[in-house]
N, C-alpha and C positions, 0 to 999 in steps of 0.2 A: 634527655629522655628520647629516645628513637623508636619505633614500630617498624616490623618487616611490610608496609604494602604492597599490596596487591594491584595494578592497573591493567586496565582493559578498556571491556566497552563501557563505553558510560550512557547510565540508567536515566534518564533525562524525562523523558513521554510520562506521562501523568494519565489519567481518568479522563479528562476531556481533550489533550491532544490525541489518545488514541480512537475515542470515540470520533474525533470530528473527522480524522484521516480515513476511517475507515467507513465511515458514514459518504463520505465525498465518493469512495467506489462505490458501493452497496446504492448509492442514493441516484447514482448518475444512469443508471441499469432502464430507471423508469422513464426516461428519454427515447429510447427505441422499444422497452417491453412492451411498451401499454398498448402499443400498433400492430405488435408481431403477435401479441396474446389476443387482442380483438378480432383480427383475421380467421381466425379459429374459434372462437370462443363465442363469439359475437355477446348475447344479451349476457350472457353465464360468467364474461369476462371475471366480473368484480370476486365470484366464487371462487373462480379457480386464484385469484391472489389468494385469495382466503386461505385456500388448500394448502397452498404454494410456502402461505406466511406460516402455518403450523408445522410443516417439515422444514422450514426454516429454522424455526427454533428451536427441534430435535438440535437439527445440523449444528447449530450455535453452540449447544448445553455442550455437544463431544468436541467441537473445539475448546472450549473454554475449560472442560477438564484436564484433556491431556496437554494444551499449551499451557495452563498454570502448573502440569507435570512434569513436563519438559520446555522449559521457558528458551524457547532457542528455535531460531526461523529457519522455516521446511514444510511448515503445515504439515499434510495429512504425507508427507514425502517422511518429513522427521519420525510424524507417531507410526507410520509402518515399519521406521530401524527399529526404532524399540521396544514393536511389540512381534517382529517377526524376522526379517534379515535384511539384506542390502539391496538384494535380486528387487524385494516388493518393494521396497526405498526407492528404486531409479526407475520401478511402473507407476508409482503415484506423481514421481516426478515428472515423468514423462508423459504423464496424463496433465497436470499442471501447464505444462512447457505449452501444450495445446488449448489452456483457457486463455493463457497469457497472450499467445498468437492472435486469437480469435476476440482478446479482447479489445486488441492494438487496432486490427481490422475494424473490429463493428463500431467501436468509436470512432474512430476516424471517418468511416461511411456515412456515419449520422449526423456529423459535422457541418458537411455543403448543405443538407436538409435543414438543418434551420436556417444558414444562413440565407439559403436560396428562398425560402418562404418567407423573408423580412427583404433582399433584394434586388434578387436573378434569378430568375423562374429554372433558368435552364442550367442548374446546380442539383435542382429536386429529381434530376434525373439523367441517364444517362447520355453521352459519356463523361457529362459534367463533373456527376456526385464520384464517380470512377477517378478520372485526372485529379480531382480537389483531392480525393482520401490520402491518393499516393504521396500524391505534393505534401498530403501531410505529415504520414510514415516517413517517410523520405528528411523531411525536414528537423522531424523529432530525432529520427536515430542520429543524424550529425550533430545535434546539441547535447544527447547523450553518451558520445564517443569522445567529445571534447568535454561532458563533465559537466553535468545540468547542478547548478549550485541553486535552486527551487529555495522560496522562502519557505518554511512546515508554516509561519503568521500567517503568510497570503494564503495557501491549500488551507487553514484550518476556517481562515476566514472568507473563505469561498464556500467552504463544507456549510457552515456554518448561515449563509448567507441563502444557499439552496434549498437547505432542512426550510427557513423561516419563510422562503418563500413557496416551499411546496405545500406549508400550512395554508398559509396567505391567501393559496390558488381553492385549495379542500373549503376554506371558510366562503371565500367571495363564489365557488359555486354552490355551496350548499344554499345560500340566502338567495342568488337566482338563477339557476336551472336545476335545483337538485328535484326530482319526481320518483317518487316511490311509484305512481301510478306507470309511468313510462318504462320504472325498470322491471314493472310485473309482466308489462305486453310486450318486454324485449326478447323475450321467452318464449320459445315453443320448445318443449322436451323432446327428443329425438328429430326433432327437425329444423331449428335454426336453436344453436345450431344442432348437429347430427351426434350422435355417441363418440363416433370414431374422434372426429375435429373435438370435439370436448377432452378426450382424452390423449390427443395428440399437444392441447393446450399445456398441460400441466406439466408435463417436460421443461416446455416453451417457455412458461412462464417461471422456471427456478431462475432462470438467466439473469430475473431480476432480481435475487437475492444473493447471487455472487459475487465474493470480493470480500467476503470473510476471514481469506485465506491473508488478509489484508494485516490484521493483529496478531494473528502466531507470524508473519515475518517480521514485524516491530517487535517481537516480543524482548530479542535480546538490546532492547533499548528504552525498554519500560522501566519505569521504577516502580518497588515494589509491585513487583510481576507476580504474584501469588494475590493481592488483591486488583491493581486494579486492571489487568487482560480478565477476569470475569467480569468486573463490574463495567467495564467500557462494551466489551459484549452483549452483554445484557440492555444497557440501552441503547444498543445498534438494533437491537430485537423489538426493543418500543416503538422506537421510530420509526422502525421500516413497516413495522408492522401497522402502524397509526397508517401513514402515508398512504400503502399501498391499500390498504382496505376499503380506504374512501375516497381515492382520485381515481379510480377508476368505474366507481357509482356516480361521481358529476357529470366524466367524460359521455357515460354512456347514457347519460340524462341529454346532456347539449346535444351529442349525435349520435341520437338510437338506431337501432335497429329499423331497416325500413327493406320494401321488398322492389326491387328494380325491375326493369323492360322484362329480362328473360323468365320472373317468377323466383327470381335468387335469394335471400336473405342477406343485406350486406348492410354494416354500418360506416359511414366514410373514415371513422378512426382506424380501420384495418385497409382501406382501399388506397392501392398507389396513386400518386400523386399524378398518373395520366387518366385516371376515371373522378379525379376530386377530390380523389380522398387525402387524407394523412399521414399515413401507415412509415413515412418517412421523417416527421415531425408531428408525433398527437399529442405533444402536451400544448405546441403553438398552437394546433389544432383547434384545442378546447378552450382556449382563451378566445380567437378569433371568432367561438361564438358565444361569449359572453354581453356582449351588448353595453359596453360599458359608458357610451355615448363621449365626451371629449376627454376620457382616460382609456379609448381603447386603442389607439393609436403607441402610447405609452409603452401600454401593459405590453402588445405583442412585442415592443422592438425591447422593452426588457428580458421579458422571458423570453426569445429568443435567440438575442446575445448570450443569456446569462446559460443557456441550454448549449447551446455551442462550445460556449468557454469549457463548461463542466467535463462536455465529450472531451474538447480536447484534452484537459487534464487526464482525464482517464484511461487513453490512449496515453497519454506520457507514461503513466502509472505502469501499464502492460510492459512500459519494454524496459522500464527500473525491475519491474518485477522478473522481465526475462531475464534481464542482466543478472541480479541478484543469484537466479535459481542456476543457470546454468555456470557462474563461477564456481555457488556451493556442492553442483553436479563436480565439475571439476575436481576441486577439491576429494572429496568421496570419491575417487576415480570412477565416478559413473559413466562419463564425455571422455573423450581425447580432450587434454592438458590445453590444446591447441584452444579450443573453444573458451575458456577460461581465461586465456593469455590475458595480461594488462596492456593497455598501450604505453610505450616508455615514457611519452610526455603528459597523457592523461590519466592514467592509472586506473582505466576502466576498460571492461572486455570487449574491446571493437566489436572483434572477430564474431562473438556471440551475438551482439545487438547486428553488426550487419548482415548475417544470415537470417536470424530469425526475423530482421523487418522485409527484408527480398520476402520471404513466406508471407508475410501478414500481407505485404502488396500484393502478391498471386492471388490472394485469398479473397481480396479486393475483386478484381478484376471483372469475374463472371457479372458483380453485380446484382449479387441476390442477398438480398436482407435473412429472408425465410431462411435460407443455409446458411448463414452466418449466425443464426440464432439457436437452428437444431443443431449445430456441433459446436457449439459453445456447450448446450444444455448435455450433449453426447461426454465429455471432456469435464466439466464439474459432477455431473453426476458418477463419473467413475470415482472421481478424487473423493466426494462426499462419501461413498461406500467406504472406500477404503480407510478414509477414518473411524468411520462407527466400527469395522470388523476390529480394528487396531485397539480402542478403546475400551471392547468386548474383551477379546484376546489379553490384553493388560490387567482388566478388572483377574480374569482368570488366571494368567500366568505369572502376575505378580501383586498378589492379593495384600504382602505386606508394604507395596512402595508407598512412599509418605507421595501424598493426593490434598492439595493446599484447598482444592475446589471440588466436588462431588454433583454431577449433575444431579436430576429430580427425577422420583421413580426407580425405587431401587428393590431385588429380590436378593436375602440376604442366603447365603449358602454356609454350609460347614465350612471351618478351617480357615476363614477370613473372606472367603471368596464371594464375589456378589455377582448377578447381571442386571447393568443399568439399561433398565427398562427403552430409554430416552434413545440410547445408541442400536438395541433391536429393532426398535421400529423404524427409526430412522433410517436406518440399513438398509431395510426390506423395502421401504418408499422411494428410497433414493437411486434403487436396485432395479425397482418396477418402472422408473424412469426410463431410466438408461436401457432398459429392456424394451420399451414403447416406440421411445426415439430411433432406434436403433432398428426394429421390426416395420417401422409402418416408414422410415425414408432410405430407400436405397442409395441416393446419393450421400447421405451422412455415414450411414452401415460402410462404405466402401471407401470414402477418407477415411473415417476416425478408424475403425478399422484397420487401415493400410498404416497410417499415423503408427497406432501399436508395434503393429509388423513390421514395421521402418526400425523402432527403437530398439526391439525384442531381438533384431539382426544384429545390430551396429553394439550394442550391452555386452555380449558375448565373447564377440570377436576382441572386442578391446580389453576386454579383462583378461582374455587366455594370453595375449599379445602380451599386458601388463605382467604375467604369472600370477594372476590372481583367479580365485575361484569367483563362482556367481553370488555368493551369499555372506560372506565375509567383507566386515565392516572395515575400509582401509582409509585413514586420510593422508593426505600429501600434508610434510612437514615443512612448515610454512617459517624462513627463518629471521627471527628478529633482532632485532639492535639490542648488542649487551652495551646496559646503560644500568647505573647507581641507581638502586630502590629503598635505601635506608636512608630515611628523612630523620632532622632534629625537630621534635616540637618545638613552636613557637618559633622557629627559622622565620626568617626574610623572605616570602616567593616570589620570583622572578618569573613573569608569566612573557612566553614570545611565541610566534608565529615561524614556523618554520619556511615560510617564505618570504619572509624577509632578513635583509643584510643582520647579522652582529654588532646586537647596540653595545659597546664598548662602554659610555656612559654610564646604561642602564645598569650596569652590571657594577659598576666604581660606588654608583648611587647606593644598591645593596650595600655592599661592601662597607660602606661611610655608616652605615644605618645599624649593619649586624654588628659594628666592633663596639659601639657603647656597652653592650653587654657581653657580646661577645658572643652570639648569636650564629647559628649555621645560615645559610645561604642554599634554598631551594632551587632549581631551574625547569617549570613549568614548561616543556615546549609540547603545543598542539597543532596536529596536522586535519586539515579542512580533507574529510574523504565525501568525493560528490555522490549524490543522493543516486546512482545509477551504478555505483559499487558497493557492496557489502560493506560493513562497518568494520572487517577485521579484515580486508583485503589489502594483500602486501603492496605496498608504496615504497619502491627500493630509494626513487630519488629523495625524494621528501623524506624518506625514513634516516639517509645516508648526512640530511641535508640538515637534519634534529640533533643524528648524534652530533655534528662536527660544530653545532651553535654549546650544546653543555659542554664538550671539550676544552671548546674555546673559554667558556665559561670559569673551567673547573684549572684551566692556564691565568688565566686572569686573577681568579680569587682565592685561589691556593686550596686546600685539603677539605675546608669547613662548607665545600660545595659538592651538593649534589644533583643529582636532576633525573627526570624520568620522560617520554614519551607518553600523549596519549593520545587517540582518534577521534573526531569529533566530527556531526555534520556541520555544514555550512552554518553559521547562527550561532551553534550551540556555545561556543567556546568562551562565549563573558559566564555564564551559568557555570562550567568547567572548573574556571579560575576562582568561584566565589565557592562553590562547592570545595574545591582543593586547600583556598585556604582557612573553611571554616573546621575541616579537617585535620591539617596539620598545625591550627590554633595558631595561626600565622601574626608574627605582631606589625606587619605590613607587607602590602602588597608593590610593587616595582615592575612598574609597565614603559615599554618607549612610545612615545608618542607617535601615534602610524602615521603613513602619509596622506594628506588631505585629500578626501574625495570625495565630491557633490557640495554640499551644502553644511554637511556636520564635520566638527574641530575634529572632533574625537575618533569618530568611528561607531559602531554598533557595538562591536565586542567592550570596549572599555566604557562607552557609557552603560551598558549593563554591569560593571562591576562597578565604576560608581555611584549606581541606584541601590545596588544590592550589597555594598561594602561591608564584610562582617569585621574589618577592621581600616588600620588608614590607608589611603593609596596616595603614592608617589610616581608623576609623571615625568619621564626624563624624555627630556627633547633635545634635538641636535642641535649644534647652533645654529642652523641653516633654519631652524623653524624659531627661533626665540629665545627666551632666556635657556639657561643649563636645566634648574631645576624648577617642578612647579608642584605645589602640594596642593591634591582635590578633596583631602578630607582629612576630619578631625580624629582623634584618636579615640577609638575604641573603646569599652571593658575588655572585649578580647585581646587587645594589642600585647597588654603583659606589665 
C-alpha cells in the first residue's frame, strides 16, 4: 500500500512554543520602553501603556486573521501581496527591514545599561554603552553568517522565565511601593506632563508592543496554523497586556514624579544616567528601590543579568529576522538576488546580515536612545497600517475566501462583504501615530523618511533592470533535488543526517529487518537549516549531500527503497523522525548511532525518538563504537 506525499516545511511550533518565542520579543520591549515612555509621559506613563495596550490588541485581532489566512511568513509584507500587489509588498517590507535594523540597534544599546548598572558605571554612558552595542552587532552578525543553531528549549525558556519574573517584580512592588496616592500627585494635566509630550508618548510607547510581526513569520512552521497562530496571539495580548498595565504603576510609585533645581517636572525613571536617573536601565531601576533588605543585592544582579540576556536575545532576533525578510525580498524579486545570496559553506545570507548590521551600528553611534525609539515607533507604525488597510481591502475584495479566524467587531454588508470594525480603528490609530511621530520629530521625519525614498529608488530600478513591472507578483524558481516520494506503508525508516558519512550498516540493518516480510525500505534524510535562514532556503551542499546518501542507499538495497528530503530547525529532527514514522505506520525505526559528544551516548535527536517511539528502534553502530547491533526498544502495536 503506497501514498503520494507531500514534504516540506514541517509544522512543529504548537500554542506555547509560539506564544513563548513571541512573548520573549513582545516582552523584552519593556526593558528600554518604560524609560523612553516616562521621559515624556512622566505621572501619565501607566495611561499611555493603557492606550498603547488597546491598539495593541486592534493590531493583534488583524494579524491573527489574516496570518490564519495566509499561514506564510511576511507579516503585514505578505497580507499587502494579497490584498493589493507587489509594489505595496516590498513598502511594507521595506518598512519592516527598518523595525528589524532598529530593533538589532536598540537592543544592543540597552545591553551595556544593565550591565554597567550591576558593574561599570561607565557602560551607562557614553562612549561606553556606544563601543559595547557595536561589539555586540558586530559579534552577533558573525554567528549568524556562520549559522546560529539557537536552542527554540533555551529561547522558550528564557521567554518563559522573564514573563514569571516580570509577575514576580508587579507582585513584590505592589505589596511595598505600590501608592494610589503618589500616582494621583504624579499628575498635573497640562503641565507635567505637557499635552504635546503626552501625545508624543504614545507613539513612543507602541515600541513596546512590537514584535508581533514575530508569529505570522513562525507561521509557516506552526502546526495547525488556523488554531493555534490565534490562540498563541491572543495570549501574547494577556500578558503583555497584564505586564504592561501594572509595572509601570509600581515604577512610578518607587520613583515619582518630583520637581527639580530648575522648577522641571522629572521622574529618575526617564532621567539619563548622568543626572541619576535610569532612562537607560528602569526596570533595574525600580528594583534598586525596593528596599529588599539582604535580598536586595540578589534581586538587582538577577534582574539585571536576566534584562541584558533578554536584550541580547532580541537583538539576535532582529537580524534572524533581517536575514529571514530580505532572502524572501529576494526571492519576490523585490532586492537584487545579490542580497539574498547564500554563503556556499554556511547557507545563510551574509551579504544581507552584513549590510544591514554596518546600518544598525550607524544607527548606534549618535547615541541616542530617544531616536532609536521614535523611528522604531516611525517604522512599526507604517507596517501596522498597512496591515489593517490589507485586511480591510480583503474583507472587501474577497468576501468569499475561507477566513479559519475572524477578528471582533464586525459590520455585515450585502453580497458576503463585511468591515471589521477592529482593523478601521486600528488603522486610523496606528496612522495617527505615525502621523505624530513623524510631525513633532524632524530628525525621525528625515531618516525614516529618507529610509522610504532609499527603497522607493532602489524597487524600481531593479525590476525594470529585471523586465519586470512594479506590481506583478514574481518569485525566483528555487530548484530542488529530484528524489523518490512514494513511500510503502509499514516500510522500515531509515532516519540520517545529512552531515554525516553513509552508515553502510545502518542500511544492511534495514535490509535484514524489511526481508522477513518483505517489507519496503524508507530513507529519511534531514537537513539542520540554521535559525537565521528561512526554513525553505536552498542548501545546494547539503541538499546535493542528501541526495547522494538515498542513492547510495537505494545502490545498496536494491528497488524496495525509497527515500525523501526534509528541512528541519536545529532540535527539531527527533520530532521529524517520530512524526515520519508514525505516518508511514513504520514497523521500525533504523538509526546509526552518531558520534559521541559531551556527556550523552546518543545524542539529542535519537534520544527524542527513543522517548517518543511509536514503534521499535534499532541502533546500528560501527564497530569502532561497540558491538554491530543494539536494539532500544520493544516492539510496538504499530510495528505490524
Amino acid at each position: 500500500m503506497a501514498e503520494r506525499r507531500l514534504h516540506g516545511l514541517q509544522r512543529v511550533l504548537g500554542v506555547n512554543a509560539l506564544f513563548s518565542t513571541a512573548y520573549g520579543n513582545v516582552g523584552s520591549s519593556i526593558y528600554y520602553a518604560l524609560g523612553l515612555v516616562a521621559s515624556f509621559a512622566l505621572g501619565l506613563t501607566p495611561v499611555v501603556f493603557v492606550l498603547t495596550g488597546f491598539i495593541f490588541y486592534l493590531t493583534a485581532s488583524t494579524y491573527a486573521e489574516a496570518t490564519a489566512m495566509y499561514p506564510e511568513a511576511g507579516g503585514s509584507s505578505s497580507f499587502a501581496r494579497h490584498a493589493f500587489n507587489e509594489f505595496w509588498s516590498f513598502f511594507a517590507a521595506w518598512a519592516q527591514m527598518l523595525n528589524y535594523v532598529i530593533t538589532i540597534a536598540i537592543s544592543a544599546f540597552f545591553v551595556p545599561h544593565y550591565i554597567g548598572g550591576l558593574f561599570w558605571d561607565a557602560l551607562r554612558h557614553g562612549p561606553g554603552d556606544i563601543i559595547f552595542a557595536i561589539g555586540v552587532i558586530v559579534f552577533l552578525s558573525v554567528v549568524n553568517v556562520r549559522g546560529v543553531k539557537e536552542s527554540a528549549g533555551v529561547n522558550i525558556g528564557l521567554a518563559v522565565v522573564d514573563f514569571m519574573t516580570q509577575l514576580l517584580l508587579v507582585a513584590v512592588g505592589i505589596f511595598l511601593v505600590f501608592s494610589p496616592n503618589t500616582l494621583i500627585d504624579n499628575v498635573q494635566f497640562g503641565i507635567a506632563p505637557t499635552w504635546k509630550d503626552f501625545f508624543i508618548a504614545i507613539p513612543v510607547g507602541m515600541i513596546a508592543y512590537t514584535g508581533i510581526e514575530t508569529i505570522s513569520n513562525m507561521a509557516e512552521e506552526a502546526k495547525d496554523e488556523e488554531k493555534t497562530i490565534p490562540a498563541a496571539i491572543n495570549r501574547v495580548v494577556i500578558a503583555v497586556f497584564a505586564i504592561y498595565a501594572l509595572l509601570p504603576m509600581v515604577a512610578l510609585s518607587a520613583l515619582p514624579v518630583t520637581q527639580n533645581a530648575d522648577g522641571k517636572y522629572v521622574t529618575q525613571l526617564g532621567l539619563p544616567e548622568s543626572q541619576g536617573g535610569f532612562a537607560g536601565d528602569p526596570v533595574l531601576g525600580v528594583v534598586k528601590h525596593f528596599n529588599l533588605g539582604f535580598l536586595q543585592a540578589p534581586a538587582q544582579l538577577y534582574v539585571g543579568v536576566l534584562a541584558a540576556t533578554i536584550l541580547f536575545i532580541a537583538s539576535n532576533a532582529g537580524i534572524i529576522g533581517v536575514s529571514r525578510l530580505v532572502y524572501s525580498m529576494g526571492i519576490h524579486r523585490q532586492v537584487p538576488d545579490r542580497l539574498r545570496q547564500l554563503h556556499p559553506r554556511y547557507g545563510t545570507p551574509y551579504i544581507g546580515i552584513a549590510i544591514f548590521g554596518v546600518i544598525a551600528c550607524l544607527a548606534v553611534i549618535p547615541g541616542k536612545a530617544d531616536f532609536l525609539g521614535n523611528i522604531y515607533a516611525f517604522g512599526a507604525m507604517l507596517s501596522f497600517t498597512i496591515a489593517h488597510l490589507a485586511v480591510v481591502k480583503l474583507r472587501l475584495a474577497k468576501p468569499d475566501a475561507r477566513r479559519p479566524w475572524r477578528g471582533p467587531g464586525n459590520i455585515e454588508l450585502s453580497g458576503g462583504r463585511s468591515i471589521p470594525l477592529f482593523a478601521v480603528f486600528g488603522g486610523l490609530f496606528t496612522a495617527l501615530a505615525f502621523g505624530v511621530v513623524t510631525a513633532l520629530h524632524v530628525d525621525v521625519a528625515l531618516a525614516g523618511l529618507g529610509w522610504l525614498a532609499l527603497g522607493c529608488a532602489i524597487y524600481p530600478v531593479y525590476r525594470r533592470r529585471q523586465g519586470l513591472d512594479l506590481t506583478t507578483t514574481t518569485k525566483v524558481a528555487i530548484q530542488r533535488p529530484v528524489l523518490e516520494h512514494e513511500a510503502e506503508y509499514e516500510s522500515v525508516l531509515v532516519a540520517l543526517d545529512a552531515n554525516q558519512p553513509y552508515p553502510k550498516g545502518a542500511v544492511a540493518a534495514a535490509a535484514k529487518v524489511a526481508a522477513r516480510r518483505r517489507r519496503g525500505i524508507h530513507i529519511l534524510v534531514w537537513i539542520a537549516v540554521p535559525q537565521s535562514s528561512p526554513i525553505g532556503a536552498a542548501l545546494p551542499e547539503a541538499e546535493a549531500a542528501a541526495a547522494t546518501l538515498i542513492e547510495q542507499a537505494r545502490l545498496q538495497g536494491g528497488r524496495r527503497v525509497t527515500g525523501h528530503v526534509d528541512k528541519v530547525r536545529p532540535g527539531q529532527a527527533g520530532r521529524l523522525i517520530v512524526q515520519e514514522a508514525r505516518t508511514l505506520r513504520a514497523q521500525a525505526i533504523v538509526m546509526p548511532l552518531p558520534p559521541r559528544s559531551g556527556g550523552s551516548l546518543f545524542g539529542k535527536t535519537l534520544e527524542t525518538v527513543l522517548t517518543e517511539r511509536p514503534c521499535r528502534v534499532i541502533i546500528q553502530s560501527d564497530p569502532s563504537n561497540g558491538p554491530g547491533l543494539r536494539r532500544a526498544a520493544a516492539t510496538t502495536a504499530a510495528a505490524g
